[in-house]
C-alpha positions in Angstrom: 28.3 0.2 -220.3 27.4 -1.3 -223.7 24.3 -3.1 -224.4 24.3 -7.1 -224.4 22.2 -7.4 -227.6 20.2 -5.0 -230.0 16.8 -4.5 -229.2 13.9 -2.3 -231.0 13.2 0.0 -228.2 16.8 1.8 -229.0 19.5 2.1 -231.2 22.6 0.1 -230.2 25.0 3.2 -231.2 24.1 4.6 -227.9 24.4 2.9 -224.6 22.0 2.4 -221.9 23.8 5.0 -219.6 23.3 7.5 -222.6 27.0 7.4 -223.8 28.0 6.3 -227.0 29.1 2.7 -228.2 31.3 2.7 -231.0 30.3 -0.1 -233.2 33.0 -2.1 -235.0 31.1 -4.2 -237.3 33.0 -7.4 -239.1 33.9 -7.3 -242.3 31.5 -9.8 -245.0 32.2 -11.3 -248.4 29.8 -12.7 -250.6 27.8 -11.9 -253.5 26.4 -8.4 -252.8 29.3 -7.3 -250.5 31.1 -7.6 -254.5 28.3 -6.1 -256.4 28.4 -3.2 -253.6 31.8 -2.7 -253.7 31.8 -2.6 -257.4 29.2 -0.3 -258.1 30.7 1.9 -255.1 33.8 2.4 -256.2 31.9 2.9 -259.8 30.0 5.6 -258.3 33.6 7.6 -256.4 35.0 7.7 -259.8 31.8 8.9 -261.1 32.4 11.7 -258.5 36.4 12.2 -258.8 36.0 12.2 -262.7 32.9 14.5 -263.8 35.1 17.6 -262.8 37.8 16.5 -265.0 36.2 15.3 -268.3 35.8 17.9 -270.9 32.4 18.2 -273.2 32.3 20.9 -275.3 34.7 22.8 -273.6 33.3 22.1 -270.5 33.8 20.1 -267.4 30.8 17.5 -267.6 29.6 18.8 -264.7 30.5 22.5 -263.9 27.8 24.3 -261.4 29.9 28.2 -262.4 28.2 30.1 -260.1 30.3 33.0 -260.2 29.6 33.3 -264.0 25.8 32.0 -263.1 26.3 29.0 -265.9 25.4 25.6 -265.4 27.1 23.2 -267.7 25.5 19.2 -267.7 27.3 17.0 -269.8 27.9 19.3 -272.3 24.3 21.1 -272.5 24.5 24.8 -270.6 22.3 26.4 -268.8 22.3 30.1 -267.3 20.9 31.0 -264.4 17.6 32.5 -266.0 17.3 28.6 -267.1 17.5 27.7 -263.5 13.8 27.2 -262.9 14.3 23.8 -264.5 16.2 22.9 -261.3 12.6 22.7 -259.9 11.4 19.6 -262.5 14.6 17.8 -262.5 15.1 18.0 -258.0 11.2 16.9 -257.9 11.8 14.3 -260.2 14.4 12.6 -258.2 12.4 12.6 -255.3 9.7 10.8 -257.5 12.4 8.4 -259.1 13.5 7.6 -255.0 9.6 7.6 -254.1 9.4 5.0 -256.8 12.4 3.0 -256.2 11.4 2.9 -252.7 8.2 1.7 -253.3 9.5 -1.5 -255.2 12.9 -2.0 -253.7 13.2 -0.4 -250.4 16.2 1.3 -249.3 18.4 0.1 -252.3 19.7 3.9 -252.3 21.0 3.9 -248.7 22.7 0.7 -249.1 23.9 0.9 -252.3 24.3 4.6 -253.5 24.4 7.2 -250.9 27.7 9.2 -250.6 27.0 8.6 -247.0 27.4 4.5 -247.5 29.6 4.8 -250.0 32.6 6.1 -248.9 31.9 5.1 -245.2 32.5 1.6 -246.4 34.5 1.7 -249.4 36.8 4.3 -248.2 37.4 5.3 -244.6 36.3 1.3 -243.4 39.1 0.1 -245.6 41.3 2.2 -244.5 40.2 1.5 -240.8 40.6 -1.9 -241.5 44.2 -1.8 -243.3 45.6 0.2 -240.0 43.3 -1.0 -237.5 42.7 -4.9 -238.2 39.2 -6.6 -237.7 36.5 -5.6 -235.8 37.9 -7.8 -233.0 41.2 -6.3 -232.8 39.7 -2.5 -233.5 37.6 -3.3 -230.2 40.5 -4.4 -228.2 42.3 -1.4 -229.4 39.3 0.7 -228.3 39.9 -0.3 -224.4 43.7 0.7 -224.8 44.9 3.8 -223.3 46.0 6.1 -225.4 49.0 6.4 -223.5 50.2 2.8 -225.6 52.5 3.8 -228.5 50.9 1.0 -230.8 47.1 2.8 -230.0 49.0 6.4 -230.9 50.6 4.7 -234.1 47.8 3.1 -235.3 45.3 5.0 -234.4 47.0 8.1 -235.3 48.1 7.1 -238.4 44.4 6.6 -239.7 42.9 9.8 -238.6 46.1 11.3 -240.7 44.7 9.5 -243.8 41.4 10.5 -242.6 42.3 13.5 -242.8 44.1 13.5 -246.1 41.1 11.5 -247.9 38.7 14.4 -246.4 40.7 17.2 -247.7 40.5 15.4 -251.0 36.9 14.9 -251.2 36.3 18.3 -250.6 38.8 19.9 -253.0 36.9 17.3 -255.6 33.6 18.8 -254.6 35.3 22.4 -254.8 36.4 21.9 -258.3 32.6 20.9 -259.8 31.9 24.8 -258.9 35.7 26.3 -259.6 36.6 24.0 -262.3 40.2 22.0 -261.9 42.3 24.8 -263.5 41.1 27.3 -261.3 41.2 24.7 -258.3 44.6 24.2 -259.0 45.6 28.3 -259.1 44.1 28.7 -255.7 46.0 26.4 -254.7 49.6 27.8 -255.9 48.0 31.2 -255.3 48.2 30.0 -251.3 44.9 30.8 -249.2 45.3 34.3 -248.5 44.2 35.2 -252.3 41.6 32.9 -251.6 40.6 33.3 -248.3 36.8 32.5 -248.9 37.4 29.2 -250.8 40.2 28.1 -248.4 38.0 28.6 -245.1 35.2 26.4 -247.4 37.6 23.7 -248.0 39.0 23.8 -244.2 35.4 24.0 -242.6 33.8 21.1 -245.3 37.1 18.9 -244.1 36.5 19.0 -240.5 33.4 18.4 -241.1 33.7 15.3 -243.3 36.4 14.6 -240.8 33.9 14.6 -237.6 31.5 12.8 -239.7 33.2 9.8 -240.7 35.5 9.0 -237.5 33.2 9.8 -234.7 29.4 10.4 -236.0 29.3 7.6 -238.8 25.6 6.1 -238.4 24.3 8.5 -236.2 24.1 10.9 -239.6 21.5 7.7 -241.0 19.7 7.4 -238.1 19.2 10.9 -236.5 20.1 13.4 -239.3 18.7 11.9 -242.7 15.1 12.0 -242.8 15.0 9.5 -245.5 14.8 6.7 -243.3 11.7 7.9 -241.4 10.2 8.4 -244.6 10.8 4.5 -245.5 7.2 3.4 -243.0 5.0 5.8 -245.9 6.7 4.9 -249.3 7.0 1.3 -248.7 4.3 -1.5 -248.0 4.0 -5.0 -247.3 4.6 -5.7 -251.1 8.1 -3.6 -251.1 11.0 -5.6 -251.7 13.3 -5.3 -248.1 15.9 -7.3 -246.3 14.2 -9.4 -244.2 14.9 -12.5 -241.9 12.5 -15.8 -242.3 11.3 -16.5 -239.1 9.3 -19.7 -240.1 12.1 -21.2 -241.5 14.8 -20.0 -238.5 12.9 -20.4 -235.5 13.2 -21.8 -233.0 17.1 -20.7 -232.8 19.2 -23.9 -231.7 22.5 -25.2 -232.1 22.8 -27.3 -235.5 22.7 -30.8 -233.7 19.9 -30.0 -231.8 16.4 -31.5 -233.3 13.4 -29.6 -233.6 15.1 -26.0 -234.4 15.1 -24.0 -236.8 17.9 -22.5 -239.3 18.9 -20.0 -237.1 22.0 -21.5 -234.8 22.0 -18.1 -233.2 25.6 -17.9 -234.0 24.6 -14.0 -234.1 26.8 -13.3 -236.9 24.2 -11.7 -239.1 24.5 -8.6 -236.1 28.1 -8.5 -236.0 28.5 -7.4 -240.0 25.6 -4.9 -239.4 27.0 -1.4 -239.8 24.2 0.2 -237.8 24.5 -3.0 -235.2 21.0 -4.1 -235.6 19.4 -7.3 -235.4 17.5 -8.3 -238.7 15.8 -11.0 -237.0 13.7 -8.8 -235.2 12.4 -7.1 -237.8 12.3 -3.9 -240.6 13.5 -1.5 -238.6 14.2 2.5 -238.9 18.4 1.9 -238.5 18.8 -0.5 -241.8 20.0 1.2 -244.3 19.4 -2.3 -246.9 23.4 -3.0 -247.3 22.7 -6.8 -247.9 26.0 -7.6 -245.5 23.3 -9.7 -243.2 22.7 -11.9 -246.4 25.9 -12.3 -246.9 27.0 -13.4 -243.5 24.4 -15.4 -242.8 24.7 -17.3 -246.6 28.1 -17.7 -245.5 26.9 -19.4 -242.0 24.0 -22.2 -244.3 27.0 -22.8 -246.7 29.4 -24.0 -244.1 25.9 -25.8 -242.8 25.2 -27.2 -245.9 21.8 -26.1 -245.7 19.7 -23.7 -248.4 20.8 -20.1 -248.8 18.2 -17.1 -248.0 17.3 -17.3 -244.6 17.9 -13.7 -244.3 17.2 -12.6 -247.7 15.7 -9.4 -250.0 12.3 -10.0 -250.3 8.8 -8.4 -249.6 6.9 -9.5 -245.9 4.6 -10.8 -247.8 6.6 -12.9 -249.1 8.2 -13.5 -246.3 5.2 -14.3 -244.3 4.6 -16.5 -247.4 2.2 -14.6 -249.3 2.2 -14.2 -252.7 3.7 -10.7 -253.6 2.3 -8.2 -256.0 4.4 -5.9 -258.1 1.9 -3.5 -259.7 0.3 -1.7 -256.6 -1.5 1.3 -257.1 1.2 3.4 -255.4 3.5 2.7 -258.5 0.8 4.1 -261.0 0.9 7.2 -258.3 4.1 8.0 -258.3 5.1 6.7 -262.3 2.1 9.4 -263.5 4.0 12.5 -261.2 7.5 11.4 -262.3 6.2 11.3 -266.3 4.4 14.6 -266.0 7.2 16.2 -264.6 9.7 14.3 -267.2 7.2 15.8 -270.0 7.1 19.0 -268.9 11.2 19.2 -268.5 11.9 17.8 -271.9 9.3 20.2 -273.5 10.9 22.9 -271.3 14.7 21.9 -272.5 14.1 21.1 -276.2 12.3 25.1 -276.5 15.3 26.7 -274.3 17.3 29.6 -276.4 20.8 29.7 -277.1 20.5 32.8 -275.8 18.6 35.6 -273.8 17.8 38.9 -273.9 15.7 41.1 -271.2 15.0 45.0 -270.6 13.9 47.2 -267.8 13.2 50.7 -268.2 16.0 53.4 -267.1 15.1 54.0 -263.5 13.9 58.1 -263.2 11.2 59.4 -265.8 9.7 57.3 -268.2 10.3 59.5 -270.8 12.1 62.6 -271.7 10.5 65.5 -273.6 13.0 68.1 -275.5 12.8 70.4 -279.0 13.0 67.7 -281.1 12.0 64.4 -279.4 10.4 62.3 -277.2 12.5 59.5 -276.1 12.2 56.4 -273.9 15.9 55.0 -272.2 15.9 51.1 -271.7 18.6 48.9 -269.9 19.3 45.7 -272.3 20.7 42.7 -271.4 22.1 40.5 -273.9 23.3 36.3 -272.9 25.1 34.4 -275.0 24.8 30.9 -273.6 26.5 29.2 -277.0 30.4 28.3 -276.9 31.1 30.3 -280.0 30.5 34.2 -280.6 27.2 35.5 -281.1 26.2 38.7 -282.7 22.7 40.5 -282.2 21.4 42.8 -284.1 17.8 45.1 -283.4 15.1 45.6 -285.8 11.9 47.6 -284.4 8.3 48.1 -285.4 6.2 50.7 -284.5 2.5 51.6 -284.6 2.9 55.2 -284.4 5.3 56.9 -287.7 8.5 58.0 -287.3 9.8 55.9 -283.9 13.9 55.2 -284.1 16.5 53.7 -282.2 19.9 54.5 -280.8 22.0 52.3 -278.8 21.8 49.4 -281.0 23.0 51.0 -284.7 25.4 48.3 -285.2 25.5 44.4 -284.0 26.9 43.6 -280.9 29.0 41.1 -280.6 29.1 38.9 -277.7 32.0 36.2 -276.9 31.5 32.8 -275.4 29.2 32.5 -272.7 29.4 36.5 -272.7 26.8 38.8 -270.4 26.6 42.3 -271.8 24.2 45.1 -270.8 23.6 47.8 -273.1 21.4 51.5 -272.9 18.8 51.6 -275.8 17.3 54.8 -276.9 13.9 54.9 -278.0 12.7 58.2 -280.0 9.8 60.1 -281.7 10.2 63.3 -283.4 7.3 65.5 -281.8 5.9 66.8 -284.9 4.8 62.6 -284.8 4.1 62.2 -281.3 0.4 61.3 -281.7 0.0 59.3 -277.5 1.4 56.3 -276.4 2.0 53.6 -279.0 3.7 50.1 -278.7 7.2 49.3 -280.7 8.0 45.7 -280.6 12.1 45.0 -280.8 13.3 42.0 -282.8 16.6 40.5 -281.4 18.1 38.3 -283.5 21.4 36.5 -282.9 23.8 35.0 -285.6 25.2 32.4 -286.7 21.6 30.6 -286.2 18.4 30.8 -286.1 18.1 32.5 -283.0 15.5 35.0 -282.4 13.6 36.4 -279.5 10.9 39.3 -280.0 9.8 41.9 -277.0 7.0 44.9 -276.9 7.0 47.4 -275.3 5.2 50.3 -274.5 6.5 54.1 -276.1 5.4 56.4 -273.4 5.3 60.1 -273.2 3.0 63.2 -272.3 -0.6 63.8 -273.7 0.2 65.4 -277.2 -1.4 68.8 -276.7 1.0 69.8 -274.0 4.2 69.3 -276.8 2.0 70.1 -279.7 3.7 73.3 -281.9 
């Protein structure tokens, strides 16, 4: 039993009974339905091209986690680099705390994947197989036991489908790359069982997502929109309806209404089936398709545009609106300190790295002629062109040398290498414990990194002649 018009209290998606009610909202033209639809089909080839644009011999963006590299738009990143991850997810959450804060939920209208390719991709599609709202509801109360419901019906989960298994090879490929994408895929799934179950599992779920679950991900999965009531105020820019100006509703004809005719069509567009005019609420996601319609509606009326418009509810309440609020300066000072401290962090990153650990066992081995300290070293080239390092030591205690490292090593593109280093003192020298620092240095370039560390071995008089 479906409900006879939104309300607050509830969402429409479900009905009173508990059940669901499938909403078929009406397709909209207008001004930001165009700007939408532009900038959404901007941001899918945004998403379908990155993969497939080379920089510096790299995908733009390549996330090469079996290799543990990281490759943005040319700039790489190993995953000792990864701790940046930390300033650049923050600052996005500051950059959407921000743009919250002055223009509502411009990202869930306008640039979540979620919105996106509901309405620019599997709504179109809908639409093309299914016709209008009108006749998709009519079709809804067909058995399936009707050819035309099987054909039609049938034929768009099919593309369904099709467009999810797309989507996911896409988002496969920004941690594969395309090459590789493409020899899994002549390779069959057996070779790559643990790629093909990802692929299979992400479809079905992209699948279940955007024929059955749609808004319900918006409204009961996404905690963004909950989060809208503490980032915004009474100053933030929203979609809201003018209730001065539209009340009371009334046919056109009629004196002593408002704007408003009622005509109801400003719910019928909405994709989360709520009603604007009674009020921000948690379900709009700030898609502009109630401006739209209801633009439409005052054209055809001849009367002024912006009854249900973006604007603040101070403004709307017909207040004057203020864009500098405190809030801003809040979360503007967090977004620059964490953009400072990234861009300091990125312009002192190496080309390369190099770590040790001590050989597991005894920290030092005592025979006729030596003492000697073993070392694990791990050498990262993170340049696309060969690197070669060479070792240089100095010593605070006489006669400390090196084996291990007696000629460079050379390192190919994006090459990992772990190499045994021998650190030794003849015992006639062996004096205590001393510190040798190791200079690393990497050419071509300038590229140097310097560790100390500590020469152990047994007190002296125990290994003294």
């Amino acid at each position: 039993m479906a409900k006879a018009s939104p309300v607050r209290e509830s969402v429409t998606s479900i009905n009173v009974d508990g059940s669901r009610n499938f909403l078929r909202p009406a397709d909209v033209s207008g001004k930001f339905s165009l700007w939408r639809r532009i900038s959404g089909i901007a941001l899918i080839l945004f998403y379908v091209l990155m993969p497939w644009i080379p920089i510096n011999g790299y995908p733009a963006l390549f996330f090469d986690v079996a290799n543990r590299r990281f490759h943005f738009f040319g700039y790489t990143l190993a995953a000792q680099d990864m701790w940046m991850a930390f300033f650049f997810i923050t600052g996005l959450g500051f950059t959407l705390f921000l743009v919250t804060a002055l223009f509502g939920r411009l990202w869930c209208g306008w640039a979540c994947p979620q919105t996106v390719f509901m309405e620019h991709v599997y709504r179109r599609i809908e639409r093309l197989l299914e016709g209008d709202a009108l006749s998709q509801r009519k079709l809804d109360k067909v058995s399936w036991a009707d050819p035309v419901k099987i054909l039609r019906r049938g034929t768009k989960y099919v593309f369904f489908a099709i467009v999810s298994v797309l989507i996911t090879n896409v988002f496969l490929a920004y941690f594969v790359s395309v090459p590789q994408l493409w020899g899994y895929i002549l390779d069959g799934p057996l070779e790559h069982w643990d790629s093909f179950l990802f692929v299979v599992v992400s479809t079905l779920l992209l699948f279940f997502n955007f024929t059955w679950f749609r808004e319900q991900l918006c409204i009961f999965i996404c905690p963004y929109g909950r989060l809208q009531s503490a980032l915004i105020d009474d100053d933030t820019l929203v979609i809201g309806y003018d209730d001065k100006r539209g009340e009371p509703r009334g046919p056109p004809k009629r004196e002593g209404v408002g704007d408003c005719i009622g005509c109801n069509r400003c719910v019928q567009v909405c994709p989360t089936g709520i009603d604007i005019r009674q009020g921000l609420q948690i379900e709009c996601i700030g898609c502009a398709n109630c401006i739209d319609a209801c633009n439409t509606v005052m054209d055809k009326l001849g009367r002024e545009r912006g009854l249900i418009r973006y604007d603040s509810l101070n403004g709307l309440a017909g207040k004057a609106r203020k864009i500098i609020r405190p809030r801003l300066f809040a979360y503007l000072a967090l977004l620059a300190l964490g953009a400072g401290v990234m861009t300091f962090a990125a312009s002192h990153l190496k080309p390369g790295s190099v770590s040790l650990v001590r050989m597991p066992g005894s920290p030092y081995v005592v025979d006729q002629n030596d003492v000697r300290n073993q070392f694990l070293i791990r050498l990262i080239n993170k340049r696309n062109a060969p690197v070669a390092y060479t070792l240089t030591i100095e010593s605070s205690a006489p006669g400390v040398s090196f084996a291990g490292f007696d000629q460079a090593v050379e390192l190919a593109p994006m090459e990992e290498v772990q190499r045994p280093l021998v650190l030794m003192q003849q015992r006639a020298d062996y004096k205590g414990e001393s510190t040798v620092t190791l200079h690393f240095k990497g050419e071509p370039g300038e590229f140097e990194v310097t560790k100390q560390v500590n020469f152990l071995g047994p007190d002296p008089r125990l290994i003294s002649p």
